[in-house]
Backbone atoms as SQL, in Angstrom:
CREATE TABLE atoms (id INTEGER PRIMARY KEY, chain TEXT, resi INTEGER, resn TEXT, atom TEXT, x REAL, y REAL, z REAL);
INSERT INTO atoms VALUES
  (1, 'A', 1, 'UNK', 'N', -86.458, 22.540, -79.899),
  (2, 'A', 1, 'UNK', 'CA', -85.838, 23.494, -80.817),
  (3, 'A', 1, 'UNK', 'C', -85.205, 22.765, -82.006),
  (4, 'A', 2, 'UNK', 'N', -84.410, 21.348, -81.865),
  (5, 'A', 2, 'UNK', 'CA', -84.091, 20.901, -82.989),
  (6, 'A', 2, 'UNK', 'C', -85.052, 20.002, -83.434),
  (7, 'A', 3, 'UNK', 'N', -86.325, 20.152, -83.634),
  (8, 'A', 3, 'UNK', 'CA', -87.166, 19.084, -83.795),
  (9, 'A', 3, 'UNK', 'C', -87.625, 19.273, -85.013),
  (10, 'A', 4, 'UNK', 'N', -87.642, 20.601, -85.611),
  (11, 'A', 4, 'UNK', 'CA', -87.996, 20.778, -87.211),
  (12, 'A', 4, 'UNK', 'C', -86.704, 20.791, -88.402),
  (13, 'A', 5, 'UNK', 'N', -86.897, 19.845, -89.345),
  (14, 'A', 5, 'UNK', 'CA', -85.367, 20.010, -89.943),
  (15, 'A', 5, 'UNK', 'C', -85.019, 21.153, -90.741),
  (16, 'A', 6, 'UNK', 'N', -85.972, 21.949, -90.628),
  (17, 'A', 6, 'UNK', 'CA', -85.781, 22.805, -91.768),
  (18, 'A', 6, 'UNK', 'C', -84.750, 24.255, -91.249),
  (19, 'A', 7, 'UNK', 'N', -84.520, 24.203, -89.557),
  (20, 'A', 7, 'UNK', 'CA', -84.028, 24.829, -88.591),
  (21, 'A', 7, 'UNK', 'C', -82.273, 24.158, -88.754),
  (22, 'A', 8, 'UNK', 'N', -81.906, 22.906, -89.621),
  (23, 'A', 8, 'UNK', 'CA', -80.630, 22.775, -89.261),
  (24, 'A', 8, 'UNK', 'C', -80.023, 22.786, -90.555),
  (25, 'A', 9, 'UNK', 'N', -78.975, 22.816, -90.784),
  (26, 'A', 9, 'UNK', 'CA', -78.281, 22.886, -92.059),
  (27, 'A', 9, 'UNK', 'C', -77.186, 22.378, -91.544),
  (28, 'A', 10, 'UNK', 'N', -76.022, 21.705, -92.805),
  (29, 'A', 10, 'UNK', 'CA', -75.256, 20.834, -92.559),
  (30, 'A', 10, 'UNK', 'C', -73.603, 22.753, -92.114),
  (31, 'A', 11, 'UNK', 'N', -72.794, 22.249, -91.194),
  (32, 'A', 11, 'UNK', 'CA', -72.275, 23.846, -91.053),
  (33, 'A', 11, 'UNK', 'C', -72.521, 24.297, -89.592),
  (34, 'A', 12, 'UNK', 'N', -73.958, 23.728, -89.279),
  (35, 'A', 12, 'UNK', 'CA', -73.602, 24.876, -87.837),
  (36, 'A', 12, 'UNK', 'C', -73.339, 24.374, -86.460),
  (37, 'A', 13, 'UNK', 'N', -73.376, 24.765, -85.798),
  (38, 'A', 13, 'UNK', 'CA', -72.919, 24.570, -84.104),
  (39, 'A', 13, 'UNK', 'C', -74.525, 24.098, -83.834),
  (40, 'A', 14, 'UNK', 'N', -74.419, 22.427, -83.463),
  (41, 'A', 14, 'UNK', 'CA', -75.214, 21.922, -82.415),
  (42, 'A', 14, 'UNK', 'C', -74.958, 21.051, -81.125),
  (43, 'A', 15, 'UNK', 'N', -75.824, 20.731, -80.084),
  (44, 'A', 15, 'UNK', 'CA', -75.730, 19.839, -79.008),
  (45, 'A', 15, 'UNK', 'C', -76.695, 19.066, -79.509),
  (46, 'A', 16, 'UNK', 'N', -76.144, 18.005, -78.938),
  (47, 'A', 16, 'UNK', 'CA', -76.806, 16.573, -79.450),
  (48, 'A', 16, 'UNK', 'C', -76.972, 15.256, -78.255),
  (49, 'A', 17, 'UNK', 'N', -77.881, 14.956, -78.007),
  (50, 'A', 17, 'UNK', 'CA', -77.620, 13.871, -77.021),
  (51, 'A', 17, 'UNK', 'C', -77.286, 12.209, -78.102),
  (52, 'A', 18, 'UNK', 'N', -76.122, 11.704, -77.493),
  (53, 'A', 18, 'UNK', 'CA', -75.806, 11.046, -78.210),
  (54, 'A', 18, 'UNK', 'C', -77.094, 9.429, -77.491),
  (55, 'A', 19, 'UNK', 'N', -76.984, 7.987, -78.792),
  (56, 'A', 19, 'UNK', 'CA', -77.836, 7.528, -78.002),
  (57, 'A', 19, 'UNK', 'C', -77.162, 6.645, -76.262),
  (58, 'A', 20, 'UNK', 'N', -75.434, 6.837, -76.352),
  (59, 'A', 20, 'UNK', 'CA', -75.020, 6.019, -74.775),
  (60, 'A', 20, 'UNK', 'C', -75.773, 6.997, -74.067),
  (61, 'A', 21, 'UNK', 'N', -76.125, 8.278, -74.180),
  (62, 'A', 21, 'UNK', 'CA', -76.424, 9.500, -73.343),
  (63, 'A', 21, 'UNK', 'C', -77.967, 9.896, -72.893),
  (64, 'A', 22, 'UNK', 'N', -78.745, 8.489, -73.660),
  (65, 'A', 22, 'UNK', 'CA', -80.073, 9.295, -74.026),
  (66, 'A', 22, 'UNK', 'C', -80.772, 9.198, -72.190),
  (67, 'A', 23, 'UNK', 'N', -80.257, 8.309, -71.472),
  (68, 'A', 23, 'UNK', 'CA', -80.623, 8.542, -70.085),
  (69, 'A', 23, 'UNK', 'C', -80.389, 9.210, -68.913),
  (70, 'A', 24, 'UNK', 'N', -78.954, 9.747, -69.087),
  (71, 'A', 24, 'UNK', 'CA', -78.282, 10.955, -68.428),
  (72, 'A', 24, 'UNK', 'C', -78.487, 12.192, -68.975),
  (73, 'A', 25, 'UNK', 'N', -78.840, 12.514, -70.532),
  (74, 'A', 25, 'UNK', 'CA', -79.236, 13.397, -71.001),
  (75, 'A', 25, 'UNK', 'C', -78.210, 14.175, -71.063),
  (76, 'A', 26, 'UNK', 'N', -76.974, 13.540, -71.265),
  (77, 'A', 26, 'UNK', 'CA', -75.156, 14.745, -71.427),
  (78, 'A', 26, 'UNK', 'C', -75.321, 15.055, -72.575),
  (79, 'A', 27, 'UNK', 'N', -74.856, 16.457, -73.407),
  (80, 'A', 27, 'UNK', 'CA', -75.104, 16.765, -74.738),
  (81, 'A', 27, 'UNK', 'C', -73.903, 17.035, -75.036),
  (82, 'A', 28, 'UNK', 'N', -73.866, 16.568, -76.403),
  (83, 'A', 28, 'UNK', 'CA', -71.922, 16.848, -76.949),
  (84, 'A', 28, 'UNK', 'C', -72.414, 18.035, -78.382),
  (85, 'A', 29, 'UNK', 'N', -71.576, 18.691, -78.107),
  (86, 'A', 29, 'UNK', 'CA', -71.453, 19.674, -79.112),
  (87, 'A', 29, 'UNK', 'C', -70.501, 19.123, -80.311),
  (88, 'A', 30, 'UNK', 'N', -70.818, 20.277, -81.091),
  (89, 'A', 30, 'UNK', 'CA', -70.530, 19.549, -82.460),
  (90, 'A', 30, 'UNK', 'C', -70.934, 20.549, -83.375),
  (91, 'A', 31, 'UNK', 'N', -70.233, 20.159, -84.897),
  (92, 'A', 31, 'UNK', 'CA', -70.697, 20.990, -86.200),
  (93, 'A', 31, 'UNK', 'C', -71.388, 19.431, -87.084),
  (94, 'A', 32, 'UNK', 'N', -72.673, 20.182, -87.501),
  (95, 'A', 32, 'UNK', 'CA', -73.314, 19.233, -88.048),
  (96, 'A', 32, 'UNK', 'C', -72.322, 18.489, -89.594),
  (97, 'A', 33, 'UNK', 'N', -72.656, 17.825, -89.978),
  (98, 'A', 33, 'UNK', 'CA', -72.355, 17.277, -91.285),
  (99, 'A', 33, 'UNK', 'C', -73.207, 17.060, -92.193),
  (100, 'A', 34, 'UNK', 'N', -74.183, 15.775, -91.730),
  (101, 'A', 34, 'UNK', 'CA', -75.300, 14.913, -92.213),
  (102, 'A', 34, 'UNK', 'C', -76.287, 15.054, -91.405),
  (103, 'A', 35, 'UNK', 'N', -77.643, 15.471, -92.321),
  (104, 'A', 35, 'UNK', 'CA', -78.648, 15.112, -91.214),
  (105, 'A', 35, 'UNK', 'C', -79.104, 13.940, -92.013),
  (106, 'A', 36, 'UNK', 'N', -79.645, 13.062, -91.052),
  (107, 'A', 36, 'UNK', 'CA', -79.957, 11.590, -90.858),
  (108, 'A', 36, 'UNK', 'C', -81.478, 11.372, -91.004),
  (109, 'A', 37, 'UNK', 'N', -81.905, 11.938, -90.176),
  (110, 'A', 37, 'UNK', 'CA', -83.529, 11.970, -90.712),
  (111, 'A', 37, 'UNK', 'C', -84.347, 13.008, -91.614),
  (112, 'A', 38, 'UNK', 'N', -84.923, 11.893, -92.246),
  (113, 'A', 38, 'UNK', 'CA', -85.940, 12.360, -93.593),
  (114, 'A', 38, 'UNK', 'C', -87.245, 13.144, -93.624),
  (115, 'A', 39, 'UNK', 'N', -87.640, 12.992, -92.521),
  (116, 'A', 39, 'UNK', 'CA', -88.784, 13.758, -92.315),
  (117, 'A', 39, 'UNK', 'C', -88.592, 15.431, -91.886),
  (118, 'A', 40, 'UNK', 'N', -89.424, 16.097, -92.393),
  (119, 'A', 40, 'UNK', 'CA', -89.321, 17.009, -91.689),
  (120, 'A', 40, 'UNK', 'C', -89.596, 18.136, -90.052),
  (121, 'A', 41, 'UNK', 'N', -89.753, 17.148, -89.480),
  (122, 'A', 41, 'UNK', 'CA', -90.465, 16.481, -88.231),
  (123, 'A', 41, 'UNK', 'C', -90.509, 15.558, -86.669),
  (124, 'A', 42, 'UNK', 'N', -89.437, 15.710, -86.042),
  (125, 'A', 42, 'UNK', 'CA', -89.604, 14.690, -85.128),
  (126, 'A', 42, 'UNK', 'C', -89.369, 14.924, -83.579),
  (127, 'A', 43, 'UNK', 'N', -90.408, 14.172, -83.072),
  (128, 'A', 43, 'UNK', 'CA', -90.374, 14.918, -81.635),
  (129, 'A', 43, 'UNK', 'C', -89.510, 14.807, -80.378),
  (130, 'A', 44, 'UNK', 'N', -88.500, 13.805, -80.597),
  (131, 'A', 44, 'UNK', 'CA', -87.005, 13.801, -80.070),
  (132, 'A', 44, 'UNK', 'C', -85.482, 14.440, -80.119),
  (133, 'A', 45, 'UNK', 'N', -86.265, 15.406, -81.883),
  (134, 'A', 45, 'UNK', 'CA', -84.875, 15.604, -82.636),
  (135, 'A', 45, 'UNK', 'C', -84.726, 15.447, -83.675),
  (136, 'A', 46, 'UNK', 'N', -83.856, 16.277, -84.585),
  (137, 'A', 46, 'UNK', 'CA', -83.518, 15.740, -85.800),
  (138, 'A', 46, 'UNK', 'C', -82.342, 15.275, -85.475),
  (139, 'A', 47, 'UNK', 'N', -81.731, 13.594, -86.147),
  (140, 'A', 47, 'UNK', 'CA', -80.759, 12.682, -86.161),
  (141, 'A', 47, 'UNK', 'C', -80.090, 13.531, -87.168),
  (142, 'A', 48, 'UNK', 'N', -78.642, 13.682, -86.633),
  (143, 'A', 48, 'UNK', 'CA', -77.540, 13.978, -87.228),
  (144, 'A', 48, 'UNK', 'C', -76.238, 13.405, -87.144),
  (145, 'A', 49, 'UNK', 'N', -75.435, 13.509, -88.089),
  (146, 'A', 49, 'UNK', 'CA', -73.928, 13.198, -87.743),
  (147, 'A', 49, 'UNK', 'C', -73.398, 14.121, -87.573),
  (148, 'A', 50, 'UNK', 'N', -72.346, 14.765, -86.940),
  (149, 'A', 50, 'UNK', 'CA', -71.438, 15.199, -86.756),
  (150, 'A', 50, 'UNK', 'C', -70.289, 15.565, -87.642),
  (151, 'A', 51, 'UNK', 'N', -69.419, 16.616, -87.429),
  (152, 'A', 51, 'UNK', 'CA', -68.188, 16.611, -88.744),
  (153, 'A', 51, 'UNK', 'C', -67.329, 15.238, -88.043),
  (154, 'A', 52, 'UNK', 'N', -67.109, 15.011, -86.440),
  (155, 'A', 52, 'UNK', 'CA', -66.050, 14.407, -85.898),
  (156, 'A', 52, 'UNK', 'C', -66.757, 12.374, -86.003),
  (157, 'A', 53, 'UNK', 'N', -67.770, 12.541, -86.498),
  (158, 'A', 53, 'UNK', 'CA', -68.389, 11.145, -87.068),
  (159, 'A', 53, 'UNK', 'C', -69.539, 10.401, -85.831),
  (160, 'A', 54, 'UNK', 'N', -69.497, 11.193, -84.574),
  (161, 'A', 54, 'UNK', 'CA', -70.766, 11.307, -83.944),
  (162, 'A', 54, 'UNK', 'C', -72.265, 11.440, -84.182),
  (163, 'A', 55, 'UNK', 'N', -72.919, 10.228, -84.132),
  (164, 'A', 55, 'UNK', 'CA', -74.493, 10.635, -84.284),
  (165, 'A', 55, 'UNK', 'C', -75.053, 10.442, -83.080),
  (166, 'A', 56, 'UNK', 'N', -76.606, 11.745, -83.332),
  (167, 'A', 56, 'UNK', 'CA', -77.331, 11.582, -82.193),
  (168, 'A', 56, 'UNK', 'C', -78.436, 12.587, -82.426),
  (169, 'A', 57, 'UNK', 'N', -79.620, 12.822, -81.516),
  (170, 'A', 57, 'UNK', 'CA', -80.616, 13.901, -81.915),
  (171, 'A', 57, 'UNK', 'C', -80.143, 15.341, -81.567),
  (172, 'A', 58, 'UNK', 'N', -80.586, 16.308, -82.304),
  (173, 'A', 58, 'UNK', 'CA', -80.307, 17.979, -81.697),
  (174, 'A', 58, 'UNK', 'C', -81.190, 18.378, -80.560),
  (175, 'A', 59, 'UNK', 'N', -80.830, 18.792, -79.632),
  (176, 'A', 59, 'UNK', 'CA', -81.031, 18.845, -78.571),
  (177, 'A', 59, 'UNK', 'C', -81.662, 20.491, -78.113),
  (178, 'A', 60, 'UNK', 'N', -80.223, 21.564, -78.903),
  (179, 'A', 60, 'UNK', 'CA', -80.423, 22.900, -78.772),
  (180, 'A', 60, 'UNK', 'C', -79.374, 23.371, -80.373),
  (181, 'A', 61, 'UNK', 'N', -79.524, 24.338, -80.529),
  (182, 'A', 61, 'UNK', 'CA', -78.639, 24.642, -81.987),
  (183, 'A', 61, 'UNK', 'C', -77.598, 25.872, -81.259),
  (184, 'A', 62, 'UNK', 'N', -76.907, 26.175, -82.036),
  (185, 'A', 62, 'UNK', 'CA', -76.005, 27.260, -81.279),
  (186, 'A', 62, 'UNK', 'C', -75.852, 28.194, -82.643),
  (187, 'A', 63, 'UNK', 'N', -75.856, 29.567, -82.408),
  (188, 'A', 63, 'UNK', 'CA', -75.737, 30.026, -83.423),
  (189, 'A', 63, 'UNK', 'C', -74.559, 30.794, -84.071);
């Protein structure tokens, strides 16, 4: 679900697996800030920061 960027905007409620997390798969919620990756495209996630300065891929979006 967060794998197309055109689905996130900087503003809304996402979960994100951060990368200490990427093997337990714990997701931290969050309001986006920055998205991080350039493509419009990726099959892990779009890389974001966080407002609280957390990065990591979107996982699920919240609306």
């Amino acid at each position: 679900m967060g794998t197309n960027r055109s689905n996130i905007k900087p503003g809304i409620t996402v979960k994100i697996v951060l990368k200490k997390d990427q093997r337990s798969g714990a997701l931290t919620e969050g309001i986006v800030k920055d998205l991080l990756t350039n493509s419009s495209f990726h099959p892990h996630g779009i890389k974001v920061r966080l407002k609280d300065g957390q990065v990591g891929r979107v996982k699920e979006i919240i609306k």
